[in-house]
C-alpha positions as CSV (number, residue, x, y, z in Angstrom):
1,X,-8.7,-0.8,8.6
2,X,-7.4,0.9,11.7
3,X,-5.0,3.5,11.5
4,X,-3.7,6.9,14.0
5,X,-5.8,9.7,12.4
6,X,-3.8,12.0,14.1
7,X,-0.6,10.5,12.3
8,X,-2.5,9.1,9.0
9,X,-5.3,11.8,7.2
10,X,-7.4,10.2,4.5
11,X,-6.8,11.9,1.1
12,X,-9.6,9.6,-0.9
13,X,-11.9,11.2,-3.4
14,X,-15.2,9.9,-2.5
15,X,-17.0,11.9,-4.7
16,X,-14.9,11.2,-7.5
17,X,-16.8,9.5,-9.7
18,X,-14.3,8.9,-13.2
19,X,-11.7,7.9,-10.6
20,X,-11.0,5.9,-7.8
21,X,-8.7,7.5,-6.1
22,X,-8.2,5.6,-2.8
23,X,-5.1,6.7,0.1
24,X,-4.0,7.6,3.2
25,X,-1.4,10.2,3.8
26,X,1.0,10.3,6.8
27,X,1.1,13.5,8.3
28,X,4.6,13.4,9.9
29,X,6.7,11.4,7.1
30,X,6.8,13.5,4.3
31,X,5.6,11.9,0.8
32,X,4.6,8.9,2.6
33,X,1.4,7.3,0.9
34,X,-0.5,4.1,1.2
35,X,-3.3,3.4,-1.2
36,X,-4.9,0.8,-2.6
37,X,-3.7,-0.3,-6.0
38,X,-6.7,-2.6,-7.1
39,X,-6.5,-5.2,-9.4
40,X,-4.1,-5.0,-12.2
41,X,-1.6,-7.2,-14.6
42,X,1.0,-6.1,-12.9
43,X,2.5,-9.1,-10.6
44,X,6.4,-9.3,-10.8
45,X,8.3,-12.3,-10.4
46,X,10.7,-13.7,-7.3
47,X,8.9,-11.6,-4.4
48,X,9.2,-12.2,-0.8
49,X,6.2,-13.1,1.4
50,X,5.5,-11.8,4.5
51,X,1.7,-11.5,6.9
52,X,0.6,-9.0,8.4
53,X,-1.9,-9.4,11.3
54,X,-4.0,-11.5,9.2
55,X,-3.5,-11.3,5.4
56,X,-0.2,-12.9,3.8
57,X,1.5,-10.7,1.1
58,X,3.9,-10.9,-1.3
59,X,6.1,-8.2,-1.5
60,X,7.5,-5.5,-4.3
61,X,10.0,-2.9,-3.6
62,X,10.6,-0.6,-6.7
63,X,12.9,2.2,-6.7
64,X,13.3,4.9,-9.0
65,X,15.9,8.3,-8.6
66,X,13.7,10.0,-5.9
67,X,10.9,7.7,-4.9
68,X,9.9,4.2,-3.3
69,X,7.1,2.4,-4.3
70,X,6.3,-0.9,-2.0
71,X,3.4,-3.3,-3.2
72,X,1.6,-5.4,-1.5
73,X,0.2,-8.3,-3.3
74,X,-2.5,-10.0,-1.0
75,X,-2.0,-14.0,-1.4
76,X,-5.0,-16.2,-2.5
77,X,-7.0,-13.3,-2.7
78,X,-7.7,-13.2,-6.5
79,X,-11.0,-11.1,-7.9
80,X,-13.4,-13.0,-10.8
81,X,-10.5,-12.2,-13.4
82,X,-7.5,-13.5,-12.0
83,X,-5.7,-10.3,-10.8
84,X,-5.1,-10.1,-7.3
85,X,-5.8,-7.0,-5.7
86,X,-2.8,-5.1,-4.1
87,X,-1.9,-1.7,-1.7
88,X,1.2,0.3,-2.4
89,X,3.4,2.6,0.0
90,X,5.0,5.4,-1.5
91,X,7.7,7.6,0.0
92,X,10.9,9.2,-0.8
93,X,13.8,7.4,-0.4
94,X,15.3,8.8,2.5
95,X,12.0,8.4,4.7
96,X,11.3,4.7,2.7
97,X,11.7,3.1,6.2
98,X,10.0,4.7,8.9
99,X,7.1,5.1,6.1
100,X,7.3,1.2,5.3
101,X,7.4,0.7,9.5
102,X,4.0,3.2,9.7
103,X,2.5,1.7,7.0
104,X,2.4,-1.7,8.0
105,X,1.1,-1.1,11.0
106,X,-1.8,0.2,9.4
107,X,-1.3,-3.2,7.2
108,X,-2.1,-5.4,10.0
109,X,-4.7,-4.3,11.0
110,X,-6.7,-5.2,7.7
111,X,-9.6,-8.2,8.2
């Protein structure tokens, strides 16, 4: 993954060991997140598709009072289990789009 460090500043816990706790925070939108989800049971229904650079996605926007979360589902990339692992963008809703724009950017650049 490639991302701006001066714009992006990683926020993981590597030491953490009860917890993965996996994410990048943007440094000029505020409450704009990207982490990694992992695998989970959670794949909703009806979701567009999009690629970026070279990993196709299916998309989730879910909006609550103050927040927007954004998951990206990567396609035919399923673990062992059957769950497919996926990275979520979190913002607030009045900076949901210039966080989305930032965020895939660093999005395409995954191998």
């Amino acid at each position: 993954m490639n991302y701006d460090s001066e714009l992006w500043e990683d926020k993981s816990e590597y030491g953490n060991s009860n917890m993965i706790i996996n994410y990048l925070e943007n440094q000029k939108i505020n409450s704009c997140t990207l982490g990694v989800q992992g695998p989970s049971g959670f794949f909703p229904e009806n979701m567009d598709f999009i690629t970026l650079g070279k990993i196709s996605y299916q998309v989730y926007t879910q909006e609550s009072s103050d927040k927007i979360n954004t998951f990206y589902f990567a396609d035919n990339l399923t673990t062992t289990d059957g769950n497919i692992p996926s990275l979520v963008v979190q913002s607030g809703k009045s900076q949901a789009h210039d966080c989305k724009v930032e965020a895939e950017k660093v999005l395409s650049s995954l191998r």
